[in-house]
C-alpha positions in Angstrom: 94.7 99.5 68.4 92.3 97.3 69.8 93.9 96.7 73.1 94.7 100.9 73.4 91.2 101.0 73.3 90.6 98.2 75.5 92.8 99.6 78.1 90.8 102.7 78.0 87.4 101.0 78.4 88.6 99.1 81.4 89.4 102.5 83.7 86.1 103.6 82.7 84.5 100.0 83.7 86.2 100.3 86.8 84.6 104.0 86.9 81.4 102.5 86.6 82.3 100.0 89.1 83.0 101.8 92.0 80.2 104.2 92.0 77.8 101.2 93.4 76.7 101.4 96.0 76.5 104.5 98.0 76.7 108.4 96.9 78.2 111.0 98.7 74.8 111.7 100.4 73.8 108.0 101.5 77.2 107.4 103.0 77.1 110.2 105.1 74.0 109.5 106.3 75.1 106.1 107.5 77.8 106.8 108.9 76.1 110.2 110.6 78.9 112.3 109.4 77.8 115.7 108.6 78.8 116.3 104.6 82.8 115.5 105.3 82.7 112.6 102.9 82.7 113.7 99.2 82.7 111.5 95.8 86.4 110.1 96.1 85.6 109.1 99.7 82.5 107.3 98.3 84.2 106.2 95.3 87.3 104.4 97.9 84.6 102.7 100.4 82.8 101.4 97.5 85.7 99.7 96.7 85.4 98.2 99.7 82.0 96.7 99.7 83.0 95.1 96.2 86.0 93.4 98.1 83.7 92.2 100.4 81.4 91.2 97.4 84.4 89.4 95.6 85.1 87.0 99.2 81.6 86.3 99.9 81.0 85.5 96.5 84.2 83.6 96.0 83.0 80.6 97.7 79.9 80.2 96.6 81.7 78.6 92.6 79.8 81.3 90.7 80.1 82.2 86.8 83.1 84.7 87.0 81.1 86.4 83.8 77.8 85.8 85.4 79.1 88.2 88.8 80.6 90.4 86.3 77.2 91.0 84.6 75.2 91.3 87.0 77.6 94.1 89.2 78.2 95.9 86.1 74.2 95.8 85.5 73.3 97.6 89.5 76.2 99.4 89.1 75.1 101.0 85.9 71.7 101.5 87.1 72.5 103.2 90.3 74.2 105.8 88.4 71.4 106.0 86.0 68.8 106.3 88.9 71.7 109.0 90.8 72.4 111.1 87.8 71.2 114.2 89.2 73.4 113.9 92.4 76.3 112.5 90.1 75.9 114.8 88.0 76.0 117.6 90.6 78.9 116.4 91.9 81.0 116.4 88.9 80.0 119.7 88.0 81.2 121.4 91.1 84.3 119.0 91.7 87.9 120.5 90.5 88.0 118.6 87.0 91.4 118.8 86.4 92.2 116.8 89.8 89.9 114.2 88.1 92.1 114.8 84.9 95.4 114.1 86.5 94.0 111.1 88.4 92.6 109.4 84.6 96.3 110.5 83.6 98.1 108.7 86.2 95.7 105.5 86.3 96.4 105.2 82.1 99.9 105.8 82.3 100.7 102.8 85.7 98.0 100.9 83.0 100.2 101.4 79.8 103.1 100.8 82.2 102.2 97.4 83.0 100.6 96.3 79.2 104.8 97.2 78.7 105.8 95.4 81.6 104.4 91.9 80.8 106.8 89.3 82.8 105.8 87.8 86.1 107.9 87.7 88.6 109.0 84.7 90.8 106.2 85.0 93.7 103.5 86.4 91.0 103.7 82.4 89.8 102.7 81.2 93.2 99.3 83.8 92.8 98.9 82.9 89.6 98.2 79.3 90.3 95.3 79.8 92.5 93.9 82.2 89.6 93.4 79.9 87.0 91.8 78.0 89.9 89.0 80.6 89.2 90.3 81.8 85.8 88.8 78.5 84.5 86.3 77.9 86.5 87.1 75.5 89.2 85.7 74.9 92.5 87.4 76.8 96.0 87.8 73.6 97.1 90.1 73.0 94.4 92.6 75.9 96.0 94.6 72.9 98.4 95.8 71.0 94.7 97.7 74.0 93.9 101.4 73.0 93.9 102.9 76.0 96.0 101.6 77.6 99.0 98.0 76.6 98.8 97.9 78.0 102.0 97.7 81.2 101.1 95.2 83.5 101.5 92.8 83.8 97.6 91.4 87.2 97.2 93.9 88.9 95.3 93.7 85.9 93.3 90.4 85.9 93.0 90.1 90.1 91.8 92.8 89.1 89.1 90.8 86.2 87.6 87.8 88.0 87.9 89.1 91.1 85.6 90.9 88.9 83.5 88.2 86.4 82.5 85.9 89.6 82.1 88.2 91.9 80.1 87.7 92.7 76.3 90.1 90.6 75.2 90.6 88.5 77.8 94.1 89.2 78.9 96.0 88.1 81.9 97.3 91.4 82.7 93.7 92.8 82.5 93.6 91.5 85.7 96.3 93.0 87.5 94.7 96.4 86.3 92.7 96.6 89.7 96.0 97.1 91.9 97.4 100.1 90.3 93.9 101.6 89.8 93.1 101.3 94.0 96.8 102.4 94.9 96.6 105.4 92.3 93.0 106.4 94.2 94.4 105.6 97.5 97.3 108.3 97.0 94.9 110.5 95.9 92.7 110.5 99.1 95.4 110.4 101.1 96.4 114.1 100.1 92.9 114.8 101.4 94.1 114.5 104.6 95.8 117.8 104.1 93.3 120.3 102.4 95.5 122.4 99.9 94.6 125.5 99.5 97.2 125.9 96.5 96.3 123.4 94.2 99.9 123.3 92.7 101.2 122.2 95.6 98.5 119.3 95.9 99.4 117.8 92.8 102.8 117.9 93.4 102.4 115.8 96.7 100.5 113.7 94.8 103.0 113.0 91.8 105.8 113.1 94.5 104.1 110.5 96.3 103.4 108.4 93.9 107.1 108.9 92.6 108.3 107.6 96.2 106.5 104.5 96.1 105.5 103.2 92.4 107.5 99.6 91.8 106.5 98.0 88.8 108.6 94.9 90.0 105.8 94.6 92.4 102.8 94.6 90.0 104.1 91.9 88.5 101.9 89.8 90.3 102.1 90.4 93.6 100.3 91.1 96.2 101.7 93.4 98.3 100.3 96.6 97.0 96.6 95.6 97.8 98.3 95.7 101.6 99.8 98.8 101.1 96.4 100.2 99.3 94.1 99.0 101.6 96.5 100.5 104.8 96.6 103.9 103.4 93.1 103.6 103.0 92.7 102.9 106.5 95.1 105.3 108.1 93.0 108.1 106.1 89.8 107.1 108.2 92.1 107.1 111.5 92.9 110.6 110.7 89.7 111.5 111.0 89.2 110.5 114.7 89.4 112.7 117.5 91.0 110.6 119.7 90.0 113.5 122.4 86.2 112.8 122.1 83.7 109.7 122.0 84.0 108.0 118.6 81.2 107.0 116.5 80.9 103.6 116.8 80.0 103.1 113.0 83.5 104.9 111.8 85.3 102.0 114.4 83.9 99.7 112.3 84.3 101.1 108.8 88.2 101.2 109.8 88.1 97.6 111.1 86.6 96.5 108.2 88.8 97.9 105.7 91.7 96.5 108.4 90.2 93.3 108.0 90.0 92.4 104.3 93.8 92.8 104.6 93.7 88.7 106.3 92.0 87.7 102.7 94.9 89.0 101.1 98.1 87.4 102.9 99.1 85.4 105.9 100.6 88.6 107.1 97.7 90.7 107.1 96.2 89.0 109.8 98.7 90.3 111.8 99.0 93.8 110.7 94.8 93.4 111.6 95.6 92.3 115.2 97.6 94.8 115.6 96.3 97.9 114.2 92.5 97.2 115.2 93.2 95.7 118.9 95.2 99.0 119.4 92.6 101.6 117.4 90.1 100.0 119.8 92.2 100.3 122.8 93.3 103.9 122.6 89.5 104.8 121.4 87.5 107.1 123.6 84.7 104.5 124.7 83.6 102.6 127.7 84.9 99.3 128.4 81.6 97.9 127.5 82.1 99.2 124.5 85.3 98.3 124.1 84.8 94.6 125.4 82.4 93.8 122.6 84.7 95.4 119.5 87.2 93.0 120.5 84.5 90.1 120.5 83.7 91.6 117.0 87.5 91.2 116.1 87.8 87.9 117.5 84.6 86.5 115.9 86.5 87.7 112.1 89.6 86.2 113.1 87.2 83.3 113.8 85.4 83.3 110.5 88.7 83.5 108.2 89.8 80.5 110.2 86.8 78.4 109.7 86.4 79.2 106.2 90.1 78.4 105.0 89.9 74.8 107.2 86.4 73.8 106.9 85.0 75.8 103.3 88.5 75.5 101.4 90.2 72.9 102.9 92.9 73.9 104.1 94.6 76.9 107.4 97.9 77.3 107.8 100.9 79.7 108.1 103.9 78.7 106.0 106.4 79.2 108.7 105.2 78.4 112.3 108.3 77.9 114.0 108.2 80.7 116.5 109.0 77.9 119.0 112.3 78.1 117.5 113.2 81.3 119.6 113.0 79.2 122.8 116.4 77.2 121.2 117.7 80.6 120.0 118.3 82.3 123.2 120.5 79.1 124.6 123.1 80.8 121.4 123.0 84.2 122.2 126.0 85.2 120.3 124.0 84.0 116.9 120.7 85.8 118.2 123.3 89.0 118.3 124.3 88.3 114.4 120.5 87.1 113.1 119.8 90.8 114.9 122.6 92.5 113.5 121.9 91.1 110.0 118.1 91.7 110.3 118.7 95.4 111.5 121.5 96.0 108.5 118.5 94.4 106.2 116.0 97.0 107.7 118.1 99.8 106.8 119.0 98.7 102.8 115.3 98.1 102.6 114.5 102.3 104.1 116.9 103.4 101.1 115.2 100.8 98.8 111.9 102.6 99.8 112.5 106.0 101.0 108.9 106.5 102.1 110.5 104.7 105.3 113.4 107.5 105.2 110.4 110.2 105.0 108.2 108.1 107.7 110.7 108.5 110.4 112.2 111.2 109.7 108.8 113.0 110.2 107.9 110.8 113.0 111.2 111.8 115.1 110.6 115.4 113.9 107.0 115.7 115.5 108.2 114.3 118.9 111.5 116.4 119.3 111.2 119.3 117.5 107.3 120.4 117.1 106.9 118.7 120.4 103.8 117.3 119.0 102.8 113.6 120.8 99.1 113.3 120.5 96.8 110.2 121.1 97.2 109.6 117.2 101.3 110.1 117.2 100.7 107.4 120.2 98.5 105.2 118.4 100.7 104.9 115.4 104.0 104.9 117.1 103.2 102.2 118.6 101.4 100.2 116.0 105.6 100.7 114.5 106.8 98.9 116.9 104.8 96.0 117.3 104.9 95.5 113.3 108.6 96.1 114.0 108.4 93.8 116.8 106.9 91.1 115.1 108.9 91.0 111.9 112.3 91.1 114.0 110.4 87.9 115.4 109.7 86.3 112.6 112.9 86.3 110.8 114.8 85.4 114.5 113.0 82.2 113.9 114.3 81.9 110.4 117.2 79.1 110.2 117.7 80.3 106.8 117.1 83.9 107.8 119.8 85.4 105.4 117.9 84.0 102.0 114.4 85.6 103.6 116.4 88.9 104.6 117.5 89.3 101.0 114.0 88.1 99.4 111.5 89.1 101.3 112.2 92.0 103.9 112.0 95.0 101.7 108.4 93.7 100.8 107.4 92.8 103.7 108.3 96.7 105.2 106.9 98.5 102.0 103.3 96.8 102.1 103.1 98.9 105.4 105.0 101.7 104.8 101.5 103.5 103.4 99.5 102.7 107.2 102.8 105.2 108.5 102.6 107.6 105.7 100.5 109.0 108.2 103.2 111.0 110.3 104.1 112.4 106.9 100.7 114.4 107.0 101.5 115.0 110.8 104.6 117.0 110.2 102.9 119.1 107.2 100.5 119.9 109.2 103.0 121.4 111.7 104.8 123.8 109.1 103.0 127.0 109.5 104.4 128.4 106.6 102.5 126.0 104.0 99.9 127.4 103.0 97.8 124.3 103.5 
């Protein structure tokens, strides 16, 4: 009974959280957006800042309990000192979308307490953990037996929650993932404003039906990826790609874009990618353009210096790109690694039929609504370089079959929610939705 209750205390911690440190009202006004930022839009970027809290703080060897108090202590006065504007806000919100989102978060919640066994790679994560689980130094992170390499942050959230829940169990931990990814799904549909309610919350539970794995909250990592994409492709939506952006929402998206590096080698990449290109196709001056990409650069700078010179340790796990240079003297096994790679793509679509869904929309848009705007661009081909550079990486596997059977359906899904976003491109085309 104790641990029922606990469960339901912790979504209401999280609650409490989340609503430090901007309101609907403040985050408008810094980002000069005229009201089109509500409560769950605040609630999602305020997630945000407390991942950026987390890795700052992360280094620094702090009491786990002590940051725990002390968030939980602003967080609670803010809303105390913002109770009228909370308080207007809940009044005139639709309740039961709030209802089905605290019914959802408790049921992926009681689904996990079920679900208690690890799997393989949430060992590796679960080493550098306990690294802050008991109270070690960052510096101890390069002892860990297996990949110490690897980025900490998600390792870092689950040792936080988990030294700070009731009862101080390891699965309390992993209760941030499923509480982000259920929030995420439920901006995303704002993308789309339903005027039939009904058919918002069945997008919702259809979404969510699409792409819930409980294999992969089982200590991974790759739905804080997915999460954190969504997230971002919800705040590309908003651009008019047509007019001059506001500077400050290029830098809310590349922030959210970044703190994807702090969570695996991989998101690096996907960060490279999706930011260089965001920048690119933006409508600014070069001058403009010139120092966001000094801004990107000067990140990518800081995550290296940190992991080699704070930590100890930088490093990919597999740099042997070079590889490809002896790959294309054999090109009838660069025709079967392709072949095998391309037949692993499609069992990992049908694994994940968000993929299915993705291009199916994607192709749709282009050849039927004849709809090919500077955001179909600007995703399109953010697909193929993420394509691109996955096709490259296992190339350079010599044990490409083992990684193509392991890893290649996770490695596509954790992206999967970045193109979710041609999904809300062809709804948007059906006239007969009353949406």
């Amino acid at each position: 009974m104790i641990e029922v209750i606990s469960i339901f205390a912790q979504f209401f911690i999280f609650l409490i959280f989340f609503s430090f440190p901007f309101t609907p009202k403040t985050l408008n006004k810094t980002l000069n957006f005229n009201n089109v930022l509500d409560l769950i839009d605040t609630h999602t970027i305020n997630i945000i800042f407390f991942l950026y809290f987390c890795l700052l703080l992360s280094f620094f060897n702090i009491d786990l309990k002590l940051l725990f108090n002390i968030y939980f202590i602003l967080s609670f006065s803010f809303i105390f000192f913002n109770y009228r504007e909370f308080k207007f806000r809940i009044k005139t919100s639709k309740s039961f979308i709030f209802f089905l989102f605290f019914l959802v978060v408790l049921s992926l919640f009681f689904n996990i307490a079920q679900y208690l066994r690890l799997e393989s790679d949430g060992h590796l994560w679960l080493e550098k953990a306990l690294v802050f689980f008991n109270g070690d130094k960052i510096q101890s992170i390069p002892n860990v037996p297996t990949h110490p390499e690897y980025p900490h942050l998600g390792s870092f959230l689950w040792a936080f929650f988990w030294k700070n829940s009731i009862m101080e169990l390891e699965y309390f931990g992993r209760y941030f993932q499923p509480y982000f990814y259920t929030l995420s799904v439920f901006i995303f549909a704002k993308c789309i404003n339903f005027k039939n309610i009904n058919l918002k919350i069945f997008f919702i539970l259809f979404f969510i039906l699409i792409t819930y794995d409980t294999y992969l909250f089982a200590g991974y990592q790759e739905y804080l990826i997915f999460t954190s994409l969504i997230v971002a492709a919800r705040y590309i939506y908003l651009i008019d790609f047509e007019k001059t952006i506001n500077s400050k929402f290029i830098f809310l998206v590349l922030s959210i874009l970044y703190i994807n590096c702090w969570f695996k080698d991989e998101g690096t990449v996907y960060f490279i990618i999706f930011s260089t290109l965001l920048v690119f196709v933006s409508n600014k001056s070069i001058q403009s353009k010139v120092l966001f990409y000094i801004f990107i650069i000067i990140l990518l700078s800081l995550q290296f210096f940190l992991q080699k010179y704070v930590i100890g340790l930088h490093g990919f796990p597999h740099n042997n790109l070079l590889s490809l240079v002896s790959l294309m003297s054999d090109p009838l096994l660069m025709i079967t690694k392709f072949l095998k790679i391309l037949i692993g793509f499609i069992i990992s679509f049908i694994k994940y039929p968000l993929w299915i869904i993705i291009l199916s929309c994607g192709l749709l848009n282009i050849f039927i609504f004849k709809k090919f705007q500077k955001i179909n661009k600007y995703f399109t081909w953010c697909l193929i370089l993420n394509f691109g550079f996955i096709f490259l990486i296992f190339l350079s596997f010599e044990n490409y079959e083992w990684y193509i059977k392991v890893t290649l359906d996770r490695l596509l899904f954790q992206t999967s929610g970045f193109y979710s976003i041609f999904f809300i491109l062809f709804l948007k085309n059906l006239k007969f939705l009353k949406i």
